[in-house]
Phi, psi and omega in degrees: 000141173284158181243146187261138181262135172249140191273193207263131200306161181181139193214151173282106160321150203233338165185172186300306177312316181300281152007263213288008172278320195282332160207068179264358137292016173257168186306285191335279221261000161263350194262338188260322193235118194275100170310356187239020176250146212277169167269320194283320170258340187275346176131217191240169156180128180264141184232145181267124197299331199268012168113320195302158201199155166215169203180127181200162174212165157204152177313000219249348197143153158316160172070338172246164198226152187259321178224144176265130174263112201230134188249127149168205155312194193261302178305321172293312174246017133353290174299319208253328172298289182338296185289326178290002177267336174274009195234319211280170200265349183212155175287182176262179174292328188186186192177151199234111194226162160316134157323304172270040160303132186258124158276350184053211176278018188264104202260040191293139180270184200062011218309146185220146176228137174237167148207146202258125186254203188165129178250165191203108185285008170264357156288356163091348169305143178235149191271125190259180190228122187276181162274142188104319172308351191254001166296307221280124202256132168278162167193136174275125206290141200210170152297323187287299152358285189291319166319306188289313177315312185304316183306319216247022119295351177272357176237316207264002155181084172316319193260007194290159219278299174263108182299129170314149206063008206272122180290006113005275178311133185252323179184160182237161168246146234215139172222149188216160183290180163288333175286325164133014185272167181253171208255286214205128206231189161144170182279120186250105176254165234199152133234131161342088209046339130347168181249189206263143167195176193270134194189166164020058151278146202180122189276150143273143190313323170276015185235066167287150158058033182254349163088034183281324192275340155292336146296326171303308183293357183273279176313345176293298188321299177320324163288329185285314191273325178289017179258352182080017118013069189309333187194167205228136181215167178192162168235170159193149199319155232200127309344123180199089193293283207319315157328285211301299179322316166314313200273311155307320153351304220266018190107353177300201185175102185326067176276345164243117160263095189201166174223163279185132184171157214241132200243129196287172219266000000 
């Protein structure tokens, strides 16, 4: 006899409390999503009896959402992308599913693959302190700031995530040369009631392998937990071996896999 596959039961959060009861331990959605903030401002979100959830918001109103987030299974989350493209009053601009999500006929451009980590000091990992870290200088977001950071992302990380001015960015941490050039940057972001995470790290190609971007990612984190932060999160681009190694050194750990596409309007 054949087995009939039933799809996975899936209901409208009912509120930011409702959410965060059915999956306020995952990374993804405590590191992206403000718990004191109302569904009426922050958007939608649907849940999955077998635990998978999707969640998205936008500045523009209720009910809509600009990038949609989707957890579960492969097969869940299928289901639930399916339903907020049918419920919502507009598609969002893009989304984010488990990496093996089958897309079926939904042809999204841009298609991108990650993987989203997380350090957590209740896995009992102590953060050491590198060589080099003590190079590392706060700079504050500025107009100037931003300028000089931005050129000098454009050779020391061509795809980075968080653009200098991004109202986000709380602050960046910086290694500069004895003449004042920068070595190696990255980013400490903040999203509104959201927790702390890591964005646009970046070497200039000649001072590589000098272990500058594992100090930058050291001191960031490190800022990120005096910051009352519970935990530190960050993605990158998906192959990137040398990443994942940098970042598991300092104790991350890979909790999502997924990928990303952009949906026409």
């Amino acid at each position: 006899m054949r087995e009939v596959m039933t799809e996975p039961v899936i209901r409208r959060a009912e509120s930011t409390d409702d959410l965060f009861a059915a999956a306020g331990r995952d990374y993804l959605l405590r590191s992206d999503a403000a718990p004191e903030e109302s569904l009426a401002d922050q958007g939608v979100a649907w849940l999955a009896a077998d635990g998978g959830f999707a969640f998205g918001g936008s500045k523009e109103g209720p009910d809509l959402v600009d990038w949609l987030t989707v957890i579960g299974t492969p097969d869940t989350a299928l289901t639930l992308l399916r339903r907020a493209l049918a419920e919502l009053p507009r598609p969002p601009h893009g989304f984010s599913v488990p990496r093996e999500t089958d897309l079926g006929s939904l042809a999204p451009s841009e298609l991108d693959q990650w993987d989203f980590m997380a350090f957590d000091p209740a896995w009992g990992v102590e953060l050491a302190v590198l060589p080099g870290e003590e190079r590392v200088a706060e700079l504050l977001p500025s107009a100037s700031a931003d300028a000089e950071i931005g050129e000098f992302l454009k050779l020391a990380n061509p795809s980075h995530s968080a653009k200098p001015g991004w109202e986000a960015i709380d602050a960046w941490g910086v290694v500069r040369d004895a003449d004042g050039a920068l070595l190696a940057c990255g980013a400490y972001c903040r999203r509104d009631g959201g927790n702390g995470y890591l964005a646009s790290i970046g070497t200039a190609p000649a001072a590589r392998g000098q272990g500058l971007g594992t100090a930058v990612s050291s001191w960031l984190t490190r800022r990120s937990l005096a910051n009352g932060d519970g935990f530190c999160a960050l993605g990158h681009w998906h192959p990137n071996e040398p990443a994942r190694r940098m970042y598991a050194r300092l104790g991350y750990r890979t909790t999502h896999q997924m990928k990303s596409g952009r949906l026409a309007a």
